[in-house]
N, C-alpha and C positions, 0 to 999 in steps of 0.2 A: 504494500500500500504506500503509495507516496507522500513523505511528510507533509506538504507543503503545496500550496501552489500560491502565487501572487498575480490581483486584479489589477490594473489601473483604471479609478472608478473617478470621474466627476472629480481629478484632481488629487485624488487620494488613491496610495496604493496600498489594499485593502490582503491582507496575510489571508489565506485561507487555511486553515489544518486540517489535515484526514482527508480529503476532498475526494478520495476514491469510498470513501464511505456509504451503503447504500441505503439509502433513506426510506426507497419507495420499492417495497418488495416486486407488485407488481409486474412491472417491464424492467427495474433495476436500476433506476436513475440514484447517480448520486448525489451527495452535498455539493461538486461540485457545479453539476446538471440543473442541480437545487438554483445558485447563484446565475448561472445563465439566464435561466426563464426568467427571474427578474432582471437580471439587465435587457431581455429582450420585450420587456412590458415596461420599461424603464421609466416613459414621462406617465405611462398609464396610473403605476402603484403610487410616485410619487406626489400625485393629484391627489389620489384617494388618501393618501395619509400625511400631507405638508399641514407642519405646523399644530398636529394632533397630536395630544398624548396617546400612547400605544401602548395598549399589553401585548409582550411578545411569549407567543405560545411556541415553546421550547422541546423538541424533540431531540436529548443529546446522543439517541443511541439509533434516530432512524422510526418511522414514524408506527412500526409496531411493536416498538417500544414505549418505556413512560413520559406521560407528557407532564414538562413546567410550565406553571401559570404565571408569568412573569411581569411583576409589576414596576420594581425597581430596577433601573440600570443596573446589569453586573460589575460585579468589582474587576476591576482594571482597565476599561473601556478606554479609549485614546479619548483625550481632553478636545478631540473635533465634535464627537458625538454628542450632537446639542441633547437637551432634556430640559421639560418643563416641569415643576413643583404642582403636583397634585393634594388634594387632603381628603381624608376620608373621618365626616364628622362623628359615624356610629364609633370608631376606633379612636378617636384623637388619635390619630397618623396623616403622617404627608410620606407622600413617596415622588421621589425622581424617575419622573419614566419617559422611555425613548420619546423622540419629537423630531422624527424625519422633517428635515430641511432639502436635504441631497437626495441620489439614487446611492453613493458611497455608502449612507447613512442604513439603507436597505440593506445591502450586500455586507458590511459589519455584521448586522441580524443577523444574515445567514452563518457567516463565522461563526456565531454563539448559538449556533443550531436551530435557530428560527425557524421555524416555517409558516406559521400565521400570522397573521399581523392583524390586531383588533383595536381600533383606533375609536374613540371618545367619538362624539355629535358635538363637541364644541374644541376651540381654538385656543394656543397657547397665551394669545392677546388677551383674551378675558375665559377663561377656564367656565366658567360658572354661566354662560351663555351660550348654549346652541345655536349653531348655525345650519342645523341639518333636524329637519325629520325624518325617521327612515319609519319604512311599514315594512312587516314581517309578516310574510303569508307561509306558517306554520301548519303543515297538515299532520291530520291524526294520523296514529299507528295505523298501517293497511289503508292509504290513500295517498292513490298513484299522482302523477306531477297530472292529468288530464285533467282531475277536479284543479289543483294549485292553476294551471290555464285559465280556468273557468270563471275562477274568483279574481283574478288578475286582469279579466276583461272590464269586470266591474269596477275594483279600483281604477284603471284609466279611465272608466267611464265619469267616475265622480271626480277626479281630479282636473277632468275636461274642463266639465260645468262650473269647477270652482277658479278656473282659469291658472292651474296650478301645474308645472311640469314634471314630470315623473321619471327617475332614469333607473328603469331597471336593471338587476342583475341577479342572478343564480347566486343559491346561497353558498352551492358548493356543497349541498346535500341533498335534501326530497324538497325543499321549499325555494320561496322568492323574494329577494326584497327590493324594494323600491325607495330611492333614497330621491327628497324635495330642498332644495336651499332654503332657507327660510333667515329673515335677518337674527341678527344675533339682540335682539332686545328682552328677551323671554328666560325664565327661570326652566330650569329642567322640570317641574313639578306643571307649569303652564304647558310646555309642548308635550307633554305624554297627556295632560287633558283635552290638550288639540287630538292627541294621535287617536285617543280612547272616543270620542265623539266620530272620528271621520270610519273608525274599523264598525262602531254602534251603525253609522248611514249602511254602510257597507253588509253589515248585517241585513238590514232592515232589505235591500234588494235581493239577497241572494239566500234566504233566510232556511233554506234548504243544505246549503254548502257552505257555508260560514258560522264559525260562533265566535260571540268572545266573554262566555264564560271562565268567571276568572279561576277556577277550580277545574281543576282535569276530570276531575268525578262529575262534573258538572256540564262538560262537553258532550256532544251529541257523535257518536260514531258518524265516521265519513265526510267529515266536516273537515273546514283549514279554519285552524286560530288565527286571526289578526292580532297579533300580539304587540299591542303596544305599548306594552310595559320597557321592550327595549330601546324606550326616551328615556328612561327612568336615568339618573347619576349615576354615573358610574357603571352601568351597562354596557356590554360592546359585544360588537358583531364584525366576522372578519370581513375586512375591507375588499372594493374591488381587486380584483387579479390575485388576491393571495389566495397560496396555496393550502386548500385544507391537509390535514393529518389523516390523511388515506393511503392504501395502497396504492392507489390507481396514481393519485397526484393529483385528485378533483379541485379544479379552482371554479373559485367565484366570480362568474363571467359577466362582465358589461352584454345587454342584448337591446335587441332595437325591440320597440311592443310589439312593430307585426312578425318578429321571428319569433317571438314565445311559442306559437300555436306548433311551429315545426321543430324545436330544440328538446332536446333533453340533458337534464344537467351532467350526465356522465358524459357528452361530448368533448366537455373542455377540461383539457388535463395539461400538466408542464408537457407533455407531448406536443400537443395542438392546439396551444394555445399562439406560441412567436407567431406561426405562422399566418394566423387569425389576423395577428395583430397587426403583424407587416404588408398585410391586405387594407385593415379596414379604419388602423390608430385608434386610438379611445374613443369609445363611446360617449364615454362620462366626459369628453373635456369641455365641452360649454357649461359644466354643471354650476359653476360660480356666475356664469350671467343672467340666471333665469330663480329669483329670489321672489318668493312667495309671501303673503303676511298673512300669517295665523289667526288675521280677527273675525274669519266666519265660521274655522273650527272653533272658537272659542265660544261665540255665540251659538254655534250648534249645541257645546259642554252645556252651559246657563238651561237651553230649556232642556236637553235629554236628563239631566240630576234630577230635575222635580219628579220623574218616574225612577230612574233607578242611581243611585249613586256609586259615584266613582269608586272601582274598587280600588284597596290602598297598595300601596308602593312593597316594594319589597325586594 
């Protein structure tokens, strides 16, 4: 196995070790295959996660191996590696965690066995401010991606009408999510009461294939959860183009809405995805010019509480 191999990344020459290392039982891709695929999504991941705090979900023995939930930068990091100060009030804790700047700042990840990257809904500028809704279309056990289609139709149907832009992508498992700019003037406890009214509309259409009861016991078989609890603080979902902790190497794909109906999320792997890419560039890159304002999901919130109340955070 080769000790070493050296990147030159975005000005930075990035060490990699072990890089014959095989991450992804699968087809056999390594750590080092691992760092490729992100330098060949390169302005894609760094969109999806500039300037965000990031849990780096850590696989240091290859992804059928144990995974680290990684909050805090590792010790010995190079002093490039920016990081933002988070805190977490249930703990009285603050933690230093990654704040992609660069693609170098990606490819480090990989060095320290990365392979997910789950970046915050708000910015290092004001932490405590969202600048993203994301919707999570969460199906039950034994329901295939044709209902998550189904229910997907409707969300862009409702985000049409609210004049609101929607950019979807694969979770990188059985579900979808759909990520909205939104300005950064809103508490994280206000945009998950946005998110909770717009998944309640969303119900109310498709009320067959949709729930968002908050209790899994409470769910209706064959249904997708709108789960909008993942506005909540401190919540996160891995970002576009990262790689999940699969065999296969399933990433979480930028998709156009009319290709939902033909895609299926095992298409896009670190196999098949450069090649996508260098076809089609990011999806998501206009996602910063099309900025939504939450005041008619909030107004939606106002009258759907007088029937049922918000359930709580958690």
């Amino acid at each position: 196995m080769a000790e070493a191999a050296e990147l030159e990344v975005a000005g930075r020459t990035v060490r990699l070790t072990n890089p014959d290392r095989v991450y992804f039982s699968a087809r056999g891709e390594t750590k080092l295959d691992l760092a490729h695929y992100y330098l060949a999504v390169g302005e894609g991941i760094v969109t999806a996660l500039r300037n965000r705090p990031c849990m780096m979900h850590r696989f240091p023995t290859g992804v059928d191996g144990d995974k680290v939930h990684q909050k805090r930068l590792p010790k010995g990091a190079p002093d490039w590696v920016p990081t933002v100060r988070v805190r977490f009030p249930r703990y009285n804790r603050t933690a230093d965690e990654l704040c992609v700047s660069s693609l170098a700042d990606v490819v480090w990840a990989v060095q320290m066995s990365t392979v997910e990257f789950h970046p915050w809904n708000s910015r290092a500028a004001d932490v405590e401010s969202p600048d993203e809704w994301r919707i999570d279309l969460d199906p039950m056990e034994g329901v295939g991606f044709d209902t998550v289609r189904r229910v997907a139709t409707v969300v862009h149907e409702v985000l049409d009408e609210l004049g609101a832009v929607g950019y979807p992508k694969t979770s990188g498992g059985k579900g979808l999510h759909v990520y909205v700019r939104i300005r950064p003037e809103h508490s994280f406890g206000e945009v998950r009461r946005a998110a909770w009214a717009f998944a309640r509309e969303v119900e109310r259409r498709a009320p067959q294939l949709v729930t968002t009861a908050w209790w899994r016991k409470d769910r209706e078989p064959g249904t997708v959860f709108v789960d909008y609890n993942q506005n909540t603080r401190d919540h996160t979902i891995a970002s576009a183009y990262s790689v999940r902790g699969t065999p296969l190497g399933i990433v979480s794909a930028p998709v156009t809405w009319d290709e939902i109906d033909r895609v299926e999320p095992a298409d896009f792997t670190i196999a098949t995805m450069p090649a996508r890419y260098a076809e089609i560039g990011d999806l998501h890159a206009g996602i910063d010019d099309t900025v939504f304002d939450l005041a008619p999901l909030l107004d939606w919130a106002d009258r759907d509480e007088a029937d049922e109340p918000e359930a709580p955070e958690v």
